[in-house]
C-alpha positions as CSV (number, residue, x, y, z in Angstrom):
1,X,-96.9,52.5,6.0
2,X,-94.1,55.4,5.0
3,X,-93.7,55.9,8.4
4,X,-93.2,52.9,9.8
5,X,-90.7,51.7,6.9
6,X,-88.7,54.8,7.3
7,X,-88.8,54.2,11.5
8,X,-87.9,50.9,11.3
9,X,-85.5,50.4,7.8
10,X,-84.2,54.4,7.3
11,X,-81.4,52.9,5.2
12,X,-83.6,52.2,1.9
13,X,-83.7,55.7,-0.8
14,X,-87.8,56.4,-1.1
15,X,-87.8,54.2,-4.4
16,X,-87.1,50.8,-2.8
17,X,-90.0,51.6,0.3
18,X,-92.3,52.7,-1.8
19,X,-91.9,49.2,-4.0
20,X,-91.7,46.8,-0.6
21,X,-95.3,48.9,0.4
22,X,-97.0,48.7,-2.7
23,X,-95.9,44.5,-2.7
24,X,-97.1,43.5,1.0
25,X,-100.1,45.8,0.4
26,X,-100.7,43.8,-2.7
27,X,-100.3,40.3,-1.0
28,X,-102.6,41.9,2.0
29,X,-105.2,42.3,-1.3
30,X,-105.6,46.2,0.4
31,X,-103.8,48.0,-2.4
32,X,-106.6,49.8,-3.3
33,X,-107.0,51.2,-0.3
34,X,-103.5,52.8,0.1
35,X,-104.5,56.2,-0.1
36,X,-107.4,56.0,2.5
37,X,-107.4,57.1,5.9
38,X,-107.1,54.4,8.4
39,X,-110.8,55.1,9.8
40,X,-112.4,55.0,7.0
41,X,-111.4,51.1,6.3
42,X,-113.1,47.9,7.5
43,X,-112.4,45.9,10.2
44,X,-110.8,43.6,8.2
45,X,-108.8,45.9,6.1
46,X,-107.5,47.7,9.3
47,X,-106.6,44.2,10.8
48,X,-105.1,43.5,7.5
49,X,-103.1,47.1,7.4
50,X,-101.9,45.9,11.4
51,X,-100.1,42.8,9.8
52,X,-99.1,44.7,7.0
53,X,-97.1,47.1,9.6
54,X,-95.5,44.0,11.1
55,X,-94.0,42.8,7.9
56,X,-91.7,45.9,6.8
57,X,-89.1,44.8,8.7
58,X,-89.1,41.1,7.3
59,X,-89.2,39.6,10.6
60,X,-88.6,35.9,11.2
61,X,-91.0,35.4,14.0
62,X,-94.0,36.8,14.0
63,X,-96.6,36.7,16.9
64,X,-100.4,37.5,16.7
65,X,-102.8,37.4,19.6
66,X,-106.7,36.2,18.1
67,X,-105.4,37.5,14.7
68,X,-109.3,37.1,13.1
69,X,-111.3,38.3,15.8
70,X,-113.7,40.7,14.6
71,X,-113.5,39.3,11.2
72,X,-115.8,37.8,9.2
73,X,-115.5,34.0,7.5
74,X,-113.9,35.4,4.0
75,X,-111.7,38.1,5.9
76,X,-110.6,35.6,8.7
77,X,-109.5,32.5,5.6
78,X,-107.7,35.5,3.6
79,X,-105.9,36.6,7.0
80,X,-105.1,32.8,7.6
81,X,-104.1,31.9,4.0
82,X,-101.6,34.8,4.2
83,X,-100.1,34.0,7.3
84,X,-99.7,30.4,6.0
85,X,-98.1,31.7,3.2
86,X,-95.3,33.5,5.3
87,X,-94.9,30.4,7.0
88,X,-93.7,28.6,3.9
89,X,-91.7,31.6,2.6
90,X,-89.4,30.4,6.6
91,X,-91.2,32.5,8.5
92,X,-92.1,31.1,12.1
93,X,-95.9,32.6,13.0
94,X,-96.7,32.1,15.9
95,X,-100.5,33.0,16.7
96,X,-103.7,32.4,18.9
97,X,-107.1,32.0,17.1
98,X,-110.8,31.8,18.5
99,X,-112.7,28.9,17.6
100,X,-111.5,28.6,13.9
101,X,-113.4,26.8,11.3
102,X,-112.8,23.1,9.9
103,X,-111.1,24.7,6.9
104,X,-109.0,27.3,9.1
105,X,-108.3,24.6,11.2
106,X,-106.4,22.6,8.5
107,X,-103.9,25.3,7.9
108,X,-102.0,25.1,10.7
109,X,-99.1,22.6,11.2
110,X,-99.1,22.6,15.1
111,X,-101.9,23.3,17.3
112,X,-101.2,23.6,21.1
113,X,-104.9,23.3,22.7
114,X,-104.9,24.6,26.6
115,X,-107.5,24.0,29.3
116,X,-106.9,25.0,32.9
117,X,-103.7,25.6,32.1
118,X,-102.9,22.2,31.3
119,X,-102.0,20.9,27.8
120,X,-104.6,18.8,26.4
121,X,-103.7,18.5,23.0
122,X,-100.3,18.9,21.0
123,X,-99.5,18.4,17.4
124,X,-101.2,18.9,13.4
125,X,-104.5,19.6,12.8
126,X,-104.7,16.1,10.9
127,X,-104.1,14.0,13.8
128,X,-107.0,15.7,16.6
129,X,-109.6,13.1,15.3
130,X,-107.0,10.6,15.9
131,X,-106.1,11.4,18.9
132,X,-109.6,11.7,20.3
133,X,-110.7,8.4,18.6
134,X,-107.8,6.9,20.8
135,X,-109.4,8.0,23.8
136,X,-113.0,6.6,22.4
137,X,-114.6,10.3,21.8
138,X,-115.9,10.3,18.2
139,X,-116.3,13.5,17.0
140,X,-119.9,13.5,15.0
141,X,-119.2,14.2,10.8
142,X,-121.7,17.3,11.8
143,X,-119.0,18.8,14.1
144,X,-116.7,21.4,14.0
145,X,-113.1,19.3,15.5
146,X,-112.4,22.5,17.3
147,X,-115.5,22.9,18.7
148,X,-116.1,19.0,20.1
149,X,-112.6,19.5,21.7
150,X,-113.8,22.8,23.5
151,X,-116.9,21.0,24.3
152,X,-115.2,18.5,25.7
153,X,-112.6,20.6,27.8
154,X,-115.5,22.2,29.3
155,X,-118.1,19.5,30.1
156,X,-115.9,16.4,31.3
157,X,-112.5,15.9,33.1
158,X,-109.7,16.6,30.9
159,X,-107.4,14.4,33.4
160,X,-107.1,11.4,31.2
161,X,-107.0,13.9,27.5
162,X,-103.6,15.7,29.9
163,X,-102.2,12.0,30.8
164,X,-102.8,11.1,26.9
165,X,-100.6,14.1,25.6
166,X,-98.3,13.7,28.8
167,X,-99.6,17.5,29.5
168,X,-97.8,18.7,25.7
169,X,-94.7,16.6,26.1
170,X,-96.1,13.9,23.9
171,X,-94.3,14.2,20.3
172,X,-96.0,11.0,18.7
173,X,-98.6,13.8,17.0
174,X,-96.6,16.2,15.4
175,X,-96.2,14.5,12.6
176,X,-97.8,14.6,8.7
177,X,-98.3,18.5,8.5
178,X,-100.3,19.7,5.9
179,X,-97.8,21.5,4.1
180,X,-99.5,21.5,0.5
181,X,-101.6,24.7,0.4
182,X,-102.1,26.6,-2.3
183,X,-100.8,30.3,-2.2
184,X,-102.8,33.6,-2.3
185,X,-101.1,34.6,-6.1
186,X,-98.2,32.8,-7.6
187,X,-96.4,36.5,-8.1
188,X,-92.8,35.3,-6.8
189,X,-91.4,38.9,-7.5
190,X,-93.4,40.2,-4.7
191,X,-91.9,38.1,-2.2
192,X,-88.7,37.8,-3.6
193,X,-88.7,41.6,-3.4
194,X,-89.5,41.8,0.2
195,X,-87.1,39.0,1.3
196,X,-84.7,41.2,-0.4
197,X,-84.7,43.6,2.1
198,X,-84.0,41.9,5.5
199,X,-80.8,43.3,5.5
200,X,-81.3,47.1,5.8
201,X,-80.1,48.2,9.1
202,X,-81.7,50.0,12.2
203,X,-82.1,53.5,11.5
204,X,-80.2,55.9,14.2
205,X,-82.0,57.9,17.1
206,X,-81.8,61.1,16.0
207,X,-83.7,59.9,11.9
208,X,-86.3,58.3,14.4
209,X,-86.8,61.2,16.7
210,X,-87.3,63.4,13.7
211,X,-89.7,60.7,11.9
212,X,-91.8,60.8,15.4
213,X,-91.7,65.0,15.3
214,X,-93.0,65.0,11.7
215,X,-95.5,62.3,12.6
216,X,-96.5,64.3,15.0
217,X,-96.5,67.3,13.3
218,X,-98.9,65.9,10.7
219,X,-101.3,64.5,12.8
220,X,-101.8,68.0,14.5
221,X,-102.5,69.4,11.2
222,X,-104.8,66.8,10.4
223,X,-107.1,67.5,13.9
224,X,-106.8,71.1,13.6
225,X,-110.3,71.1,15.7
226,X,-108.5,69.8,18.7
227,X,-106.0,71.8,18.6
228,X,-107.7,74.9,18.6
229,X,-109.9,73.6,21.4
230,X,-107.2,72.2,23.4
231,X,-105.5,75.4,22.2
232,X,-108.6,77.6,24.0
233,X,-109.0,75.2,27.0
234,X,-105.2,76.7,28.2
235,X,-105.8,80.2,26.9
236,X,-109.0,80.1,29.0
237,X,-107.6,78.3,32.1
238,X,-103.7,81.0,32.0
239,X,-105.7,83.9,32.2
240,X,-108.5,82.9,35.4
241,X,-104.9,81.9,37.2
242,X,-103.4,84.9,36.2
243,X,-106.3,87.1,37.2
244,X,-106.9,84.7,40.6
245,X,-103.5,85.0,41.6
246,X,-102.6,89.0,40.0
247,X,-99.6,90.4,42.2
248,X,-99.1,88.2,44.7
249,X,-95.9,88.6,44.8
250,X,-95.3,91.9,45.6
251,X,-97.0,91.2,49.2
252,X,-95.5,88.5,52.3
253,X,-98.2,88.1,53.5
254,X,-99.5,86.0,50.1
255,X,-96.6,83.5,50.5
256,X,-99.2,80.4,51.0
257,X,-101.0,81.5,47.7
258,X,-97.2,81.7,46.3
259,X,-97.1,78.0,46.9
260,X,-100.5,77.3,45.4
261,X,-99.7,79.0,42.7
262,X,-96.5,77.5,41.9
263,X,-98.0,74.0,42.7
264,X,-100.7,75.2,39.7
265,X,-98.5,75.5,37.3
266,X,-96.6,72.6,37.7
């Protein structure tokens, strides 16, 4: 998280970063963890800590690809409670999700639901059951909404479900969002604290280049076992070329071996 702040911000003193960490980190409910190394978290804390990486630069659209795969029900309604909470702060979040539950499901203003790469349904999350029941498909009070309208893209023709939306262009949907959700903590100095800092600029080349070297730098010290053996593997391999090709170039008639040898090392 220090290096990412300081790669992407630079312009904030090491008081101001350390605050904006410790507050998304907080939000992400992974403070605990901050000290930890990254393998030694969850799934869900290390897809937590991916999102948290994303946010240090306050960005105003954010895009996630199948943000709660891997996660389980509790880790994937956090993740989705969070990102609905940006989304009310003005953020625009932008994501695709694998078969989400009822409750996930409500969270989202817009869906945009794809089938052979035709639209065949756009708008909230209130109006699916709607829109089905127009069509006469009822979805059972048993059933996931999500999964009677994948179970329905993949066992009948979706012509007349593409007609119906007018394949997306059909706006008569996107209407009555379910906007009242209740937020993750009501601590409005946390995010008034990381809105503060949208303005910081973008750091120069040469304060990246030296963030990368130290980064770099650290993570050697930190695998010092494959750097010895990596270290070994070329000690070993310079001295068999050295030995294999030992004065050839004191002799002509070696000039093909000259070629090998210079081929080797490149």
């Amino acid at each position: 998280m220090m290096f990412s702040i300081k790669f992407k911000t630079g312009s904030l003193d090491e008081r101001r970063q350390h605050e904006k960490i410790i507050c998304i980190l907080e939000r992400l409910g992974i403070a605990q963890t901050m000290n930890h190394f990254i393998k030694s978290l969850s799934s869900g804390e290390q897809k937590r800590l991916s999102l948290a990486l994303e946010l240090i630069d306050d960005p105003k659209i954010i895009f996630l690809d199948e943000c709660t795969t891997g996660l389980d029900s509790s880790s994937s309604k956090q993740c989705i409670k969070l990102l609905k909470n940006l989304a009310m702060e003005g953020r625009t979040v932008i994501c695709t999700i694998h078969q989400p539950s009822a409750s996930i499901l409500k969270t989202f203003d817009h869906l945009y639901a794809m089938s052979d790469g035709c639209c065949i349904y756009s708008g909230s999350s209130d109006n699916l059951l709607p829109f089905l029941r127009q069509l006469e498909l009822v979805c059972p009070c048993y059933y996931n909404p999500v999964d009677y309208l994948l179970e329905i893209s993949n066992n009948a023709d979706i012509t007349f479900l593409v007609k119906q939306i007018n394949n997306g262009k059909n706006e008569e949907f996107r209407k009555n969002f379910n906007n009242n959700f209740e937020m993750i903590d009501g601590d409005n100095k946390n995010r008034a604290v990381i809105a503060s800092e949208n303005s910081s600029r973008t750091p120069s080349f040469s304060y990246r280049l030296w963030q990368l070297t130290i980064r770099n730098w650290l993570l050697i010290r930190r695998d010092k076992s494959n750097v010895v053996m990596r270290l070994s593997i070329h000690l070993m391999v310079g001295i068999m070329i050295g030995i294999l090709y030992s004065k050839i170039g004191n002799d002509a008639n070696e000039i093909l071996n000259e070629f090998k040898f210079i081929f080797i090392l490149n």
